[in-house]
C-alpha positions in Angstrom: 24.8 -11.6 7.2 27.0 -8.8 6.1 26.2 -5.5 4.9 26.4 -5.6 1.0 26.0 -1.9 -0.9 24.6 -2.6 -4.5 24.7 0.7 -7.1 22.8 0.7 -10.1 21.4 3.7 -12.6 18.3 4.6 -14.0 17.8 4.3 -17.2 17.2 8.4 -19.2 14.4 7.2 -21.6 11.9 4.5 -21.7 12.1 1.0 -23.5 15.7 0.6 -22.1 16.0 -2.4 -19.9 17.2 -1.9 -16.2 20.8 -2.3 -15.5 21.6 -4.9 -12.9 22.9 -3.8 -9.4 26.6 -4.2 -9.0 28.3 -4.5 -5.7 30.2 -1.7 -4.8 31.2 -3.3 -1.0 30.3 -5.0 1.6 31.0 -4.2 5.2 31.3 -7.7 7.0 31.9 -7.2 10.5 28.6 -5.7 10.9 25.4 -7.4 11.0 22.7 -4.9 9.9 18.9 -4.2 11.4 16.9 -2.6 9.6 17.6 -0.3 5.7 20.6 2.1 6.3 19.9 5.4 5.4 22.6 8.2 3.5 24.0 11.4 5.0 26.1 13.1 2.3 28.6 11.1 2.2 27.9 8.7 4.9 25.6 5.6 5.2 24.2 5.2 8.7 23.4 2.0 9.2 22.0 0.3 13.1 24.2 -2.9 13.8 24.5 -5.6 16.3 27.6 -7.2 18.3 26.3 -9.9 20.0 24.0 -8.5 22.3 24.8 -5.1 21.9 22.8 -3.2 19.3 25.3 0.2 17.8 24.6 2.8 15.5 27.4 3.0 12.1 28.7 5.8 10.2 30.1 4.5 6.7 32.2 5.8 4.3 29.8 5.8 0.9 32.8 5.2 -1.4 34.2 2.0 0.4 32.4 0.9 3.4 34.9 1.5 6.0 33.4 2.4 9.3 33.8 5.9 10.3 32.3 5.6 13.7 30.1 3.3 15.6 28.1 4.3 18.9 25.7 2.4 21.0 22.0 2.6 20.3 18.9 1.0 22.0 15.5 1.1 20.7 14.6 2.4 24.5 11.0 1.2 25.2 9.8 1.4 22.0 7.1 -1.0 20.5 8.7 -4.2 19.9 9.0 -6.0 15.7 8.8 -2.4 14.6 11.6 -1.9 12.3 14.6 0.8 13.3 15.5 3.1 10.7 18.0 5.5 11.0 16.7 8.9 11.4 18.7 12.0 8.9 17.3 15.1 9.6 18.2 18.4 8.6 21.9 16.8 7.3 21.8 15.4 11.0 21.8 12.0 12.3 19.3 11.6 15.5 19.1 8.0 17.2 18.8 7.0 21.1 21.5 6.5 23.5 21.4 4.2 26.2 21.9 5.1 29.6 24.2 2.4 31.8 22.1 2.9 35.1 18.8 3.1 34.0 17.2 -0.5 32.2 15.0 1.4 29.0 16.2 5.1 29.8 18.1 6.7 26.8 18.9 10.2 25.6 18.0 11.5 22.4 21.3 12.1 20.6 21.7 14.1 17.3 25.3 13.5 15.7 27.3 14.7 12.9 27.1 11.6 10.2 30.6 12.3 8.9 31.8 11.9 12.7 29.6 10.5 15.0 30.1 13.7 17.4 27.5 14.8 19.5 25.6 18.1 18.6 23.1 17.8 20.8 22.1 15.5 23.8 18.8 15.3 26.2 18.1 14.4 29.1 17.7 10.3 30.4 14.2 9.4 29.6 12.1 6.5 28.6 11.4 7.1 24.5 7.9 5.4 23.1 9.2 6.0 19.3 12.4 6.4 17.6 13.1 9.8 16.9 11.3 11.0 13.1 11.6 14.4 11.1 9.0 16.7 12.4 6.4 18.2 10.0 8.6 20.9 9.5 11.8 19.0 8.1 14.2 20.4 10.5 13.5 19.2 14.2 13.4 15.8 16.0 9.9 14.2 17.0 10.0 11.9 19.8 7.4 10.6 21.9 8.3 9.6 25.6 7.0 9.0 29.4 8.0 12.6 30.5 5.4 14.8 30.9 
């Protein structure tokens, strides 16, 4: 199924019925898992292609694709639904690693871009990576010690 965006407003006083969601664009050539998430100006958004699960940067006003990089949930718990994580103005997601089957690196991106800010090492992540209490850093939890 295609990604479809739907914008609607709130209403500014009560007893006013709700508007009904109007399709601003739909994105067909990806296949979405999971609820996207916005970045300014960006939606960020985890997709499949066949077997290959990627991460999206799109363009709020149309839906064109600004960047697309490969994702993986690594080893974490399975039926657990992948959101997305915007941190800080940041995107963070995992990065699979080629040689090792589960390894990834923790990647946080620019959303307008999809360029690398920051990148760790290859490790086997438990969860996908979530704002910290503090709102600004990444909290993972993996195998490493």
């Amino acid at each position: 199924m295609p990604m479809a965006f739907l914008v609607t407003a709130c209403p500014s006083h009560s007893g006013t019925s709700l508007p009904r969601p109007v399709r601003a664009w739909t994105a067909p050539s990806i296949t979405p898992i999971g609820q996207p998430e916005t970045a300014g100006d960006t939606v960020v958004v985890y997709g499949t292609v066949d077997q290959d699960l990627y991460l999206y940067g799109l363009a709020v006003n149309d839906g064109s694709i600004r960047w697309r990089q490969p994702a993986t949930p690594s080893a974490t718990t399975a039926g657990i639904p992948m959101r997305p994580a915007v941190i800080d103005g940041l995107v963070a997601y995992l990065r699979p690693d080629a040689k090792v089957h589960l390894a990834a690196r923790l990647v946080v991106a620019s959303p307008q871009t999809g360029a690398d800010r920051l990148v760790s090492d290859v490790m086997t992540f438990r969860s996908q990576p979530s704002p910290c209490p503090d709102g600004r850093d990444v909290c993972v939890m993996t195998d490493e010690g």
